[in-house]
C-alpha positions in Angstrom: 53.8 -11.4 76.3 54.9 -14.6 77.6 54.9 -17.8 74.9 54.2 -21.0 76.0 57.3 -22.3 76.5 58.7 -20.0 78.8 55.7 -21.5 81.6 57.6 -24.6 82.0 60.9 -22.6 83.2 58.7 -19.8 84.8 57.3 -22.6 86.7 60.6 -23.2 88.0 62.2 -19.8 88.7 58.9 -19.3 90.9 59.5 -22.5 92.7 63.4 -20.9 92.9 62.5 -18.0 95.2 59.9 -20.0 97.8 62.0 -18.9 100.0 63.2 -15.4 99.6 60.7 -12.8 102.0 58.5 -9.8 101.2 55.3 -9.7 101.7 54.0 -8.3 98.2 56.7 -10.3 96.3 55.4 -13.5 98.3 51.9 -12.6 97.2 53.1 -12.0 93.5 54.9 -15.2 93.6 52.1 -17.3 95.4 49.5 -15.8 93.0 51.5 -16.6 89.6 52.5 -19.8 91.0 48.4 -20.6 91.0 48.3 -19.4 87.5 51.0 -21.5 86.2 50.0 -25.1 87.9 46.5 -24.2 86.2 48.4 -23.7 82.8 50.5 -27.2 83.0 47.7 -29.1 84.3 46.4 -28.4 80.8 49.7 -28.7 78.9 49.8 -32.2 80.7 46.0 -33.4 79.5 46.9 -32.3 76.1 50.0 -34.4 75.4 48.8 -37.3 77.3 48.8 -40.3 75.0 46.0 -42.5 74.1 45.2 -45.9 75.5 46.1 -47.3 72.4 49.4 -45.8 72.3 50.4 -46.8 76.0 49.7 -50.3 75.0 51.8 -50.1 71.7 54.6 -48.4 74.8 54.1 -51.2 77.2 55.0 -54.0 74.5 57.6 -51.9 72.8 59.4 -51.7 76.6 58.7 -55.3 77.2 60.3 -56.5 73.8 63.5 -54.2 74.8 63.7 -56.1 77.7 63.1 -59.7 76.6 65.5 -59.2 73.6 67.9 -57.4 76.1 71.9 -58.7 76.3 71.5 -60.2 80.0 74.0 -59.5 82.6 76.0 -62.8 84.7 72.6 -62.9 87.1 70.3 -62.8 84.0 69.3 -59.6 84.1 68.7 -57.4 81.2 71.5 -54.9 80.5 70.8 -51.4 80.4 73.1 -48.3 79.6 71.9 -44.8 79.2 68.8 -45.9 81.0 67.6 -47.9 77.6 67.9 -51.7 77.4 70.9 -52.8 74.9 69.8 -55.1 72.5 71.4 -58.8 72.3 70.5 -58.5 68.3 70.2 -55.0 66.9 68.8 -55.8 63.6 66.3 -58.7 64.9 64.9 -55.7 67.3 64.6 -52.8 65.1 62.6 -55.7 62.6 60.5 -56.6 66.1 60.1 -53.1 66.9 58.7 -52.2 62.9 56.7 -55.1 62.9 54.9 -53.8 66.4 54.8 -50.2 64.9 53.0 -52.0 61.9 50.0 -53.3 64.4 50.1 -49.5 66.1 50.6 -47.6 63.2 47.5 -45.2 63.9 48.3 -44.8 67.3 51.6 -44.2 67.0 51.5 -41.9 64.0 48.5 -39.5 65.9 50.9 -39.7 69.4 53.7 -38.3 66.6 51.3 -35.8 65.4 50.5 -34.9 68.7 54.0 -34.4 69.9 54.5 -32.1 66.7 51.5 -30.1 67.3 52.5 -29.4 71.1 56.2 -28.7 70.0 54.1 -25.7 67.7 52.2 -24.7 70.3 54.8 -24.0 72.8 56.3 -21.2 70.2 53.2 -19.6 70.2 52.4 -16.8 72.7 50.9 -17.7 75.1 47.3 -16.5 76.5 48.0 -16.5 80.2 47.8 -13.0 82.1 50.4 -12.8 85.0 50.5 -10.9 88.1 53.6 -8.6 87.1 55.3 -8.0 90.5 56.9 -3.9 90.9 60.6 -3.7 90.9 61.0 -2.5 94.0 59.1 -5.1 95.9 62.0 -7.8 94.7 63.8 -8.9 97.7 67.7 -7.7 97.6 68.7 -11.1 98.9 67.6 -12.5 95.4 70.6 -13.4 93.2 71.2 -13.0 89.6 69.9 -16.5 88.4 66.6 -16.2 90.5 66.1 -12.9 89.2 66.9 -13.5 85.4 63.7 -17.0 85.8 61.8 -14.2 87.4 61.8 -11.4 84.4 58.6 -11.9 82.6 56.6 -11.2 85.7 58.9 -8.3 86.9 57.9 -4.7 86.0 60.4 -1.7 84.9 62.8 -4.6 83.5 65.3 -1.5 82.4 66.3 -1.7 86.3 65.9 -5.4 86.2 69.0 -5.0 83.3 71.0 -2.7 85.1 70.5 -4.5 88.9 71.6 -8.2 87.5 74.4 -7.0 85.7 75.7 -5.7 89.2 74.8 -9.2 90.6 76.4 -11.1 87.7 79.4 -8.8 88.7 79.4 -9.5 92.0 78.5 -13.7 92.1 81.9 -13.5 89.7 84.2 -12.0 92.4 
C-alpha cells in the first residue's frame, strides 16, 4: 500500500520515464498517470485556502512590500524571495495586528495545513496499475526505476536489478 505522500513523488517518477518505450510499460505508465492527476486534483481542492484567508494573504504581502527597505530606484528589496523589512519590530507588530482582524481565518488555514500534513502519513486508498517486472524497459536507469517501485511487481528483482544500475551509473 501506497500512503499519500508518496503520490506527490510517484507523480513525478511517472512523469520521469514519458519517454522510455514498451508498449505495456507505456500503458501502465499512461494508466497510473490518469490515476494520480485524479488524486492531486483532490489533494489540491482540499488545501485550497478560504477567501477570507487569501484576503488576510494579499494585505499581509502588500504590507511586506510597503514597509519594505527600497533599493536606489525605490524598489522594495527582496532576498530569499521575501521582502526585507526597513523596520523589523514595527512589521512583526503590523503583521500581529492584521493576524488580529484574520484570526479565524488564519487559525482554520493553520488547522487545515495540520490536518493535510496528517493525512499525507496515512495510507492512501488509491489502487494502482502495478506494471510486471519484465515489461520495464532496460534503458531505464536506477533513479527512474527506484520513483517507479510502488507500481512495479516482483520488487525482489527490482532490488537485485538497481543495485547493478547503481553499480554501473558509479563507474
Amino acid at each position: 500500500m501506497i500512503k499519500n505522500k508518496q503520490i506527490l513523488s510517484l507523480s513525478q517518477s511517472l512523469k520521469n520515464v514519458v519517454n522510455l518505450s514498451g508498449i505495456r510499460f507505456c500503458y501502465g505508465i499512461a494508466r497510473n498517470s490518469v490515476i494520480i492527476d485524479r488524486e492531486i486534483e483532490v489533494f489540491q481542492t482540499t488545501t485550497k485556502a478560504s477567501k477570507e484567508f487569501q484576503e488576510y494573504d494579499t494585505k499581509r504581502i502588500e504590507l511586506a512590500k510597503e514597509m519594505a527597505k527600497k533599493d536606489e530606484k525605490g524598489n522594495p528589496v527582496i532576498k530569499d524571495n521575501a521582502y526585507v523589512p526597513e523596520n523589523q519590530k514595527a512589521f512583526d507588530k503590523k503583521i500581529e495586528e492584521l493576524k488580529g482582524e484574520y484570526k479565524e481565518a488564519v487559525e482554520a488555514r493553520e488547522k487545515q495545513i495540520d490536518d493535510f500534513n496528517e493525512f499525507l502519513e496515512k495510507e492512501s486508498g488509491v489502487k494502482l496499475y502495478m506494471i510486471n517486472f519484465e515489461d520495464v524497459p532496460k534503458e531505464i536507469n536506477a533513479g527512474q526505476l527506484m520513483g517507479l517501485m510502488p507500481i512495479i511487481q516482483d520488487t525482489d528483482k527490482v532490488e537485485k536489478v538497481k543495485t547493478k544500475l547503481e553499480k554501473k551509473e558509479t563507474k
